[in-house]
Structure formats: structure tokens, C-alpha cells
DSSP file (Angstrom, degrees, kcal/mol; ACC not computed):
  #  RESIDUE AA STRUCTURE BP1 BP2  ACC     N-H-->O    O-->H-N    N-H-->O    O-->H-N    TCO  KAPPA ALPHA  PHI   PSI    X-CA   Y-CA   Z-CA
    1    1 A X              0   0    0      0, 0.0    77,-2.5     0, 0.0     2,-0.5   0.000 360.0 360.0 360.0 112.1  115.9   91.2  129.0
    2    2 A X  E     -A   77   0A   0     75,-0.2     2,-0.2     2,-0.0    75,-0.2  -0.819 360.0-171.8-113.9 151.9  116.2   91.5  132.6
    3    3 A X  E     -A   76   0A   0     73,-1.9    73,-1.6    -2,-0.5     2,-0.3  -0.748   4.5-170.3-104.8  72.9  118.8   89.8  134.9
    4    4 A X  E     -A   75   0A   0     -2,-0.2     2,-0.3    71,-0.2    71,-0.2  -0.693  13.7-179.1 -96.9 109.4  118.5   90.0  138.8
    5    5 A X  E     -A   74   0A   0     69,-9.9    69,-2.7    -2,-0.3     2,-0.3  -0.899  18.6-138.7-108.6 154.2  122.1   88.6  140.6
    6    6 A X  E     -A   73   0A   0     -2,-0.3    67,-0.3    67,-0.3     2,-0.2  -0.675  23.1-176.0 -88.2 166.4  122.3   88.5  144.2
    7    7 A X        -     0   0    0     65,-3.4    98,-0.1    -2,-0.3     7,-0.0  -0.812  36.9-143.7-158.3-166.7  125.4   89.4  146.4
    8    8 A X        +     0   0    0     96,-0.3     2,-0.1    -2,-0.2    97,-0.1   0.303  66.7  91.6-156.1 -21.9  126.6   89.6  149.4
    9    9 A X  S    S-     0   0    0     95,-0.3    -2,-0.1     1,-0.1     5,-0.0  -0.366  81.3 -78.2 -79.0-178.4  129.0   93.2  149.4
   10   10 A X     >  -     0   0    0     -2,-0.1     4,-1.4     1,-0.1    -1,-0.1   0.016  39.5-110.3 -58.8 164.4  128.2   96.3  150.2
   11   11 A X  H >> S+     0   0    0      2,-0.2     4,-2.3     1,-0.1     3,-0.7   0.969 123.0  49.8 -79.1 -35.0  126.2   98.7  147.7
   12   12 A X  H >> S+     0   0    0      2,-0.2     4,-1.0     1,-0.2     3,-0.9   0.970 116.4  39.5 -54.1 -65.6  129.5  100.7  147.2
   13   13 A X  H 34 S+     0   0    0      1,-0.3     4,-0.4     2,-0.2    -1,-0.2   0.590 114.2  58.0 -50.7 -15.6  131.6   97.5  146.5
   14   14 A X  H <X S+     0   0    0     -4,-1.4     4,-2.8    -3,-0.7    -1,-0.3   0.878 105.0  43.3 -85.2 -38.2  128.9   96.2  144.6
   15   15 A X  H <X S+     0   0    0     -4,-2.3     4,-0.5    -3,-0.9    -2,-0.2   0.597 112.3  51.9 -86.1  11.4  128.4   99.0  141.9
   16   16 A X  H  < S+     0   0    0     -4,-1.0    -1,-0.2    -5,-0.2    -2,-0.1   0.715 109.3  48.7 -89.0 -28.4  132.0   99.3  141.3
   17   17 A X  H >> S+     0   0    0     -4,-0.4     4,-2.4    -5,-0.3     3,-0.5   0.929 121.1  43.2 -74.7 -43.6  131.9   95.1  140.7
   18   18 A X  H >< S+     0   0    0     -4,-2.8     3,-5.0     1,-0.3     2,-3.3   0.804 108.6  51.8 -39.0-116.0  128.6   96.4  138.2
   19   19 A X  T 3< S+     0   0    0     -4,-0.5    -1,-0.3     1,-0.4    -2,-0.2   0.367 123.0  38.3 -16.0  -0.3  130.5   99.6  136.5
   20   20 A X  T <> S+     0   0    0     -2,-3.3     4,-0.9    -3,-0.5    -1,-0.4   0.616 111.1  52.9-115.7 -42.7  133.3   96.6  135.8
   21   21 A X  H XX S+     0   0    0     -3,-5.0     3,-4.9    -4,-2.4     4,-2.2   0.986 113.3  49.2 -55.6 -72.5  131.0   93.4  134.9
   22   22 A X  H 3> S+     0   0    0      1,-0.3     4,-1.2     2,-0.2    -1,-0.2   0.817 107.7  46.7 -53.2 -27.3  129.2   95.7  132.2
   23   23 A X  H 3> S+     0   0    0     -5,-0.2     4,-1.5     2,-0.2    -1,-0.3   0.798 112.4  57.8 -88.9   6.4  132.4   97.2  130.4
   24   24 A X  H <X S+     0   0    0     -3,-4.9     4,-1.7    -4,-0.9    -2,-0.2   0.916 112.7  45.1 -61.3 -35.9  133.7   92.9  130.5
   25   25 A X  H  < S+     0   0    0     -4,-2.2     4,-0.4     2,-0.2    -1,-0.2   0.838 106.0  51.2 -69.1 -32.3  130.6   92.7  128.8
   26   26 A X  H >X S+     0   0    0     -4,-1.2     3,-4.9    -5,-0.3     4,-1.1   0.989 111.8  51.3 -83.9 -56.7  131.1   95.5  126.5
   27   27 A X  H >< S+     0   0    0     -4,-1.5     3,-0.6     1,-0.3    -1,-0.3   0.620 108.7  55.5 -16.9 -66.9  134.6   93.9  125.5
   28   28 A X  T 3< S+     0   0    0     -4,-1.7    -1,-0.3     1,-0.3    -2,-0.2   0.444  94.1  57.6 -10.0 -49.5  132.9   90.8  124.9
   29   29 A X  T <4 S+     0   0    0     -3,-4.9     2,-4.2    -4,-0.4    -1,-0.3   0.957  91.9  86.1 -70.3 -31.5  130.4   91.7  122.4
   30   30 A X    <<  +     0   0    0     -4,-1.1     2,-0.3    -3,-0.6    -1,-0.2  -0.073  63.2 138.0 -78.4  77.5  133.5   92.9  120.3
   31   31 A X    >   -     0   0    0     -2,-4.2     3,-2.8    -3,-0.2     2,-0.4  -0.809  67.1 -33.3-118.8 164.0  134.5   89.7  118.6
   32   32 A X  T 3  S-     0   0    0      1,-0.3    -2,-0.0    -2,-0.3     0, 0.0  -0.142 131.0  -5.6  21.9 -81.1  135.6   88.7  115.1
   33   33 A X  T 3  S+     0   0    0     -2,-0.4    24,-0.7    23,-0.1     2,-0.4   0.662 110.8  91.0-102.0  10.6  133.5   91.4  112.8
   34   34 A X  E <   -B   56   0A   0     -3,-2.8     2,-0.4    -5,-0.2    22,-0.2  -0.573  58.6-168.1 -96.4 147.0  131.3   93.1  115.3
   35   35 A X  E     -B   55   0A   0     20,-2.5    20,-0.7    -2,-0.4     2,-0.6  -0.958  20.3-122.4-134.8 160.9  132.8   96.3  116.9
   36   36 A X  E     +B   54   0A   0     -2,-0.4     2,-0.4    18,-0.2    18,-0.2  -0.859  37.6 169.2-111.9 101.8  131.7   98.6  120.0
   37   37 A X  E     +B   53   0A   0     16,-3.4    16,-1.1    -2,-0.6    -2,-0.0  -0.995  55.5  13.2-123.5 158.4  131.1  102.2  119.1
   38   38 A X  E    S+     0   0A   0     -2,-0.4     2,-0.8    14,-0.3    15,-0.4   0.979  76.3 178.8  76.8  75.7  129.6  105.1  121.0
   39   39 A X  E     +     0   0A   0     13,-0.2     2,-0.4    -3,-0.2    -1,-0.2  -0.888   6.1 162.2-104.8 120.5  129.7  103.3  124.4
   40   40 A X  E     +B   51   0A   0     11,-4.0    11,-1.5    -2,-0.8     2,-0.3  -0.990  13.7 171.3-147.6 144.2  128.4  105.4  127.4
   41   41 A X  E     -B   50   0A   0     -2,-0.4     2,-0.3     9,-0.2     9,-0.2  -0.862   8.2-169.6-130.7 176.6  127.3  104.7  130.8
   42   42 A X  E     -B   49   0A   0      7,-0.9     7,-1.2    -2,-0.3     2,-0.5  -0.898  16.2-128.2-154.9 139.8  126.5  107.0  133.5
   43   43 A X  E     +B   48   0A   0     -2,-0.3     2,-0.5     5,-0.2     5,-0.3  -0.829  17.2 179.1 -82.9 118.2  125.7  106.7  137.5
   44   44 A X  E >  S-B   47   0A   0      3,-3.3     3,-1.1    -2,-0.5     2,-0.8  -0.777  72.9 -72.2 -83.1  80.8  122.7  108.1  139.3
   45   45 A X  T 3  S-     0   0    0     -2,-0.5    -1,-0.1     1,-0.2     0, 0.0  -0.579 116.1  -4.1  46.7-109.3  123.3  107.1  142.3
   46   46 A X  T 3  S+     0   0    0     -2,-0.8    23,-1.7    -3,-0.1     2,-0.6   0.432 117.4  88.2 -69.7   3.1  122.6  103.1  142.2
   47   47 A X  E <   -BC  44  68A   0     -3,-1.1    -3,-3.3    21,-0.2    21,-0.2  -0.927  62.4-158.4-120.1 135.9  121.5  103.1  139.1
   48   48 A X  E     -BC  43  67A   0     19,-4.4    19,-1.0    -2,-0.6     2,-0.4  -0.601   1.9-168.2 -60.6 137.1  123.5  102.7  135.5
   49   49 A X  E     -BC  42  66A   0     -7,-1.2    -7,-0.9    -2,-0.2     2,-0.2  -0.909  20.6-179.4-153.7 119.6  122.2  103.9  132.6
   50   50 A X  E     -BC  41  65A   0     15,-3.2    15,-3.1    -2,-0.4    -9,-0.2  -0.736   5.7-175.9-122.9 173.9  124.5  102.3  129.8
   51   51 A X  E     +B   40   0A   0    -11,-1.5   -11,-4.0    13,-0.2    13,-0.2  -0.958   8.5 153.2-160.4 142.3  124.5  102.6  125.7
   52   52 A X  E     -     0   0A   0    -13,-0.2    11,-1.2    -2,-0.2     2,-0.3  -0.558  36.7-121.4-179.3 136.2  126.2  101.3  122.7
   53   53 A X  E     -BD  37  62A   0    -16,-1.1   -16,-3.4   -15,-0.4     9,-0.2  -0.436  12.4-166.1 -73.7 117.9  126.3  100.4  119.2
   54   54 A X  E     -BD  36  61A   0      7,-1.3     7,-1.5    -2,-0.3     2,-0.4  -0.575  29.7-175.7 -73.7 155.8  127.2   96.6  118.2
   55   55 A X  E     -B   35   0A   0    -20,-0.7   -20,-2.5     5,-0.2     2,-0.5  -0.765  19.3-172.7-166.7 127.2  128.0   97.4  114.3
   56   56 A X  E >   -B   34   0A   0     -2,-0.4     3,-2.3   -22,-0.2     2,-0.3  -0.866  65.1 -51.9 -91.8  91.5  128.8   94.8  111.6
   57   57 A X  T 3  S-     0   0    0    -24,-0.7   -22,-0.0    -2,-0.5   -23,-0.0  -0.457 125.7 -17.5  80.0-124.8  129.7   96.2  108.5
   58   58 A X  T 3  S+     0   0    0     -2,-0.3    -1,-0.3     2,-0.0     0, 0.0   0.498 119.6 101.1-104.7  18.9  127.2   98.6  107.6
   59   59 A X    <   -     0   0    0     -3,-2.3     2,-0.3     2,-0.0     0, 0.0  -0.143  51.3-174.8 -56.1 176.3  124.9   97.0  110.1
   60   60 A X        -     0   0    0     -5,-0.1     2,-0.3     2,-0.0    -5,-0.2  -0.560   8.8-169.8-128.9 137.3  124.5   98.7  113.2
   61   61 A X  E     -D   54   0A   0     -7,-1.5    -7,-1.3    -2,-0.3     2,-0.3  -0.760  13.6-143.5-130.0  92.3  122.5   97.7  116.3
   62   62 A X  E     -D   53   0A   0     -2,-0.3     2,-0.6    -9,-0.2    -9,-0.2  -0.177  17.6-174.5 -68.9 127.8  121.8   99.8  119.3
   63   63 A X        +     0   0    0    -11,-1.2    17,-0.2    -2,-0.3     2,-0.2  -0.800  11.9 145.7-142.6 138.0  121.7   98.6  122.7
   64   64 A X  E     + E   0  79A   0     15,-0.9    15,-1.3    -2,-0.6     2,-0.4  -0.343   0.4 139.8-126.1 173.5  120.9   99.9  126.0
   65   65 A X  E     -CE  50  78A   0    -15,-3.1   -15,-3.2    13,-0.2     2,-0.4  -0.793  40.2 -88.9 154.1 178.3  119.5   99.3  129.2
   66   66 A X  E     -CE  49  77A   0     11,-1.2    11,-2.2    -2,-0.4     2,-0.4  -0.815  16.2-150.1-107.7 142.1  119.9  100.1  133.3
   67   67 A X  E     -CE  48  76A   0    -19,-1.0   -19,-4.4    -2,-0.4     2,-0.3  -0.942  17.8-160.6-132.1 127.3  121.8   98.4  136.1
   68   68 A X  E     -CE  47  75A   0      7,-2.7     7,-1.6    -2,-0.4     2,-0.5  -0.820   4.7-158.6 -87.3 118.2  120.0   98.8  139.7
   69   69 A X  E     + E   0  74A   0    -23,-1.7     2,-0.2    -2,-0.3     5,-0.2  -0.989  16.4 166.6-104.6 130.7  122.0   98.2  142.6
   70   70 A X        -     0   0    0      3,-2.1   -56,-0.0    -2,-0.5   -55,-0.0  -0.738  51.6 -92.9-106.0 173.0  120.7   97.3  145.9
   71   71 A X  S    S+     0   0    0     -2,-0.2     3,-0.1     1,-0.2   -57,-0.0   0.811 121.7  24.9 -32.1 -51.4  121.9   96.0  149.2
   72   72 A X  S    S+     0   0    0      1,-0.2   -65,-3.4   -66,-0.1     2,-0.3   0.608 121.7   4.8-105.1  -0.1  121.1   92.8  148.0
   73   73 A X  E     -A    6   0A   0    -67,-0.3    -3,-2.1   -65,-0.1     2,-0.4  -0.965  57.0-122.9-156.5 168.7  120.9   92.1  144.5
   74   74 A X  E     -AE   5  69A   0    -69,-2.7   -69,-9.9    -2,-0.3     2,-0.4  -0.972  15.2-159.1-137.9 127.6  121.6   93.7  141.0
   75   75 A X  E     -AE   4  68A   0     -7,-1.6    -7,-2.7    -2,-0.4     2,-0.2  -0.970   5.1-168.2-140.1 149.0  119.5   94.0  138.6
   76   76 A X  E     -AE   3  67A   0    -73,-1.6   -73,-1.9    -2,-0.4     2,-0.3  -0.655   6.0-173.9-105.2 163.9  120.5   94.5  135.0
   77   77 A X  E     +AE   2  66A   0    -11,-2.2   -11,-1.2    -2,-0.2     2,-0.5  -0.991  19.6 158.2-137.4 111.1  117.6   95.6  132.5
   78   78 A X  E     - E   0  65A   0    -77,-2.5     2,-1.0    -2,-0.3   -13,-0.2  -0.764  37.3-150.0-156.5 132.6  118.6   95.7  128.7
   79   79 A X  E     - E   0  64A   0    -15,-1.3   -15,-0.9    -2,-0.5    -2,-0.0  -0.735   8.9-173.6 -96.1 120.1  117.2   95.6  125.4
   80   80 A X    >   -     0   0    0     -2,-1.0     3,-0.8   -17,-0.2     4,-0.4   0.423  22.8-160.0 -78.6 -16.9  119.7   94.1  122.9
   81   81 A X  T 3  S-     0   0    0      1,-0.2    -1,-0.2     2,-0.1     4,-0.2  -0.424  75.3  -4.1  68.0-126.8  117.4   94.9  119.3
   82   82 A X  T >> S+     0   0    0     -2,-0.2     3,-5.0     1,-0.2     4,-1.1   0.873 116.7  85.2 -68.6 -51.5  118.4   92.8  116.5
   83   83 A X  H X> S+     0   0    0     -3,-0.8     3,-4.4     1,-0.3     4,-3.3   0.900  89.5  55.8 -18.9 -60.3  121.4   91.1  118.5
   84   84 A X  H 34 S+     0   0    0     -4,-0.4     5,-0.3     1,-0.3    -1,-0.3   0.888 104.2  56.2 -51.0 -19.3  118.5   88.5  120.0
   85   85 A X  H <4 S+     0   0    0     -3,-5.0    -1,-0.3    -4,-0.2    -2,-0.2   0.947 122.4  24.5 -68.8 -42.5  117.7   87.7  116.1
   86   86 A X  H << S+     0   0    0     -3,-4.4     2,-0.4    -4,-1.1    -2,-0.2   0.935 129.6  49.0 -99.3 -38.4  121.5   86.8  115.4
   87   87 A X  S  < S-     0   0    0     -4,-3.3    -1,-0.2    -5,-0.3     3,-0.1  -0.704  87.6-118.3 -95.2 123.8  122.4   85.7  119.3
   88   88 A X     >  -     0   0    0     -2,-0.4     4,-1.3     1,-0.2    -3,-0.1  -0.387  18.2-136.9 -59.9 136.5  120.4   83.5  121.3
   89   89 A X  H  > S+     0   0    0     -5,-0.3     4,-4.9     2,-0.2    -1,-0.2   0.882  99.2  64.1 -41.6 -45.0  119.1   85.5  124.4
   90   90 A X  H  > S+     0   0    0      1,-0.3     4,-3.1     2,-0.2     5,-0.2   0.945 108.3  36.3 -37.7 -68.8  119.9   82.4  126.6
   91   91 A X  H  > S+     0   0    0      2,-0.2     4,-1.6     1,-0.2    -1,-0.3   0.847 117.2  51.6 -55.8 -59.3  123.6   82.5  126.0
   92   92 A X  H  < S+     0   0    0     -4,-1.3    -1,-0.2     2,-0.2    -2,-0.2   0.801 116.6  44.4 -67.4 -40.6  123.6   86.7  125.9
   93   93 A X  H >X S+     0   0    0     -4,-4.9     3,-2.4     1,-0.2     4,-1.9   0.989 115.3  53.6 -47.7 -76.6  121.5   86.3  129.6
   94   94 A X  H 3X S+     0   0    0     -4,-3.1     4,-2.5     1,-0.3     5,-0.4   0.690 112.5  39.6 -38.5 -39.7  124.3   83.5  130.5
   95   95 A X  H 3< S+     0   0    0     -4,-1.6    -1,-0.3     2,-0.3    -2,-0.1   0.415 117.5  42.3-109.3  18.6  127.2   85.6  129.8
   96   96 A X  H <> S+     0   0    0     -3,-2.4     4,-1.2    -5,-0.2    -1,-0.2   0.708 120.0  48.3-119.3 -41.7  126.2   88.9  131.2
   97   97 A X  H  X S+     0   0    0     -4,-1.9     4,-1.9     2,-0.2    -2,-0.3   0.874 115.7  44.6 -57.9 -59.1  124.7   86.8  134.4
   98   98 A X  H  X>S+     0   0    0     -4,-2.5     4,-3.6     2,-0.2     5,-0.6   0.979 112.7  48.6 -90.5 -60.1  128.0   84.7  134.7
   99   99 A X  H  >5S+     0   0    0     -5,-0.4     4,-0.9     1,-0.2    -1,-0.2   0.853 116.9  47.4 -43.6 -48.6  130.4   87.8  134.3
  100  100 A X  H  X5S+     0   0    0     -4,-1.2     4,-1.2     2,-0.2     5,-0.3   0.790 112.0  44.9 -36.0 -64.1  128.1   89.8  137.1
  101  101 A X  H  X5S+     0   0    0     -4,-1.9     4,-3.0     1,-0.2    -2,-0.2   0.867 107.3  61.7 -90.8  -7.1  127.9   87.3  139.5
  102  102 A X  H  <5S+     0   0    0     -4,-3.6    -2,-0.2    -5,-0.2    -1,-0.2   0.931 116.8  35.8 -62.1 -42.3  132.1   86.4  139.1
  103  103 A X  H  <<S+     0   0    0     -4,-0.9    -1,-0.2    -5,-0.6    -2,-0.2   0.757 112.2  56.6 -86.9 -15.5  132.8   89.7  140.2
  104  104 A X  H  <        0   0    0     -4,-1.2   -96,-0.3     1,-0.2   -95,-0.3   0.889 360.0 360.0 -70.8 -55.9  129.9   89.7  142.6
  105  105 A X     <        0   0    0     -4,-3.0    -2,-0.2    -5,-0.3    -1,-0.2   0.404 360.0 360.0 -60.7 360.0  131.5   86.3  144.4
């Protein structure tokens, strides 16, 4: 699934608004039985490179992906697995997209 927001800060102000959108997100995923384990991200310069397990029960679903900052837009790259089976994409685009561009604005 990829995401491309524009914005309008700076690349510093923008990946710190990134490196914040993505752990709202992480927060997010963890409702009513799903839990967030082995969550890691790391910076290379403008780029993210994040990881983490969704896990139901004895279910578990890894999901990963990059967020690219430029001067003018961020784009997030991420493969969800199974998730897209249980969650519509739309809504998982919508709310990773909406959360990203609040922090962006």
C-alpha cells in the first residue's frame, strides 16, 4: 500500500511530524484484542524503515514498510499481510493518510 501526503514544512519538521504520525498509528492498530508487539523503526536519513507485529490471540501478523520524506511530500510504503483480509485497505489508507496529513497541517 503506498500513501504520498504533501506538506508544506521543512524536511526536518516534517520527519519529526512522520516519526510521530506513524507511532499514532501504531497506537491505533492496538484496539480491543489486537496488540502491538516488537515495534521498531529506524531513520536513515529521510527515510523510515518501520516494523511490527499486530497479534490476535495466537494469530500474529507482521507489518512493515518505509516512510520517505522530501521537501515536498511524504511518502509512506507499507505492506499490512493478512490485516487487508480482516481490514479494508481503504479505511487502513484513510487513517494512516488522515493522521499524516493532521500533523503535516
Amino acid at each position: 500500500m503506498r500513501i504520498t501526503v504533501a506538506h508544506k514544512k521543512s524536511r526536518a519538521e516534517a520527519i519529526h511530524a512522520v516519526d510521530h504520525a506513524i507511532d499514532e498509528v501504531f497506537r491505533g492498530l492496538a484496539a480491543g484484542p489486537v496488540t502491538i508487539i516488537n515495534q521498531q523503526k529506524t531513520w536513515n536519513g529521510p527515510v523510515m524503515t518501520f516494523s511490527l507485529t499486530a497479534k490476535m490471540g495466537f494469530l500474529q501478523n507482521p507489518i512493515s514498510g518505509t516512510a520517505e520524506v522530501t521537501d515536498t511530500e511524504v511518502t509512506i510504503d507499507a505492506d499490512i499481510g493478512m490485516l487487508s483480509k480482516l481490514f479494508p485497505a481503504d479505511k487502513f489508507r484513510a487513517t494512516v493518510e488522515s493522521r499524516v496529513r493532521g500533523l503535516l497541517n
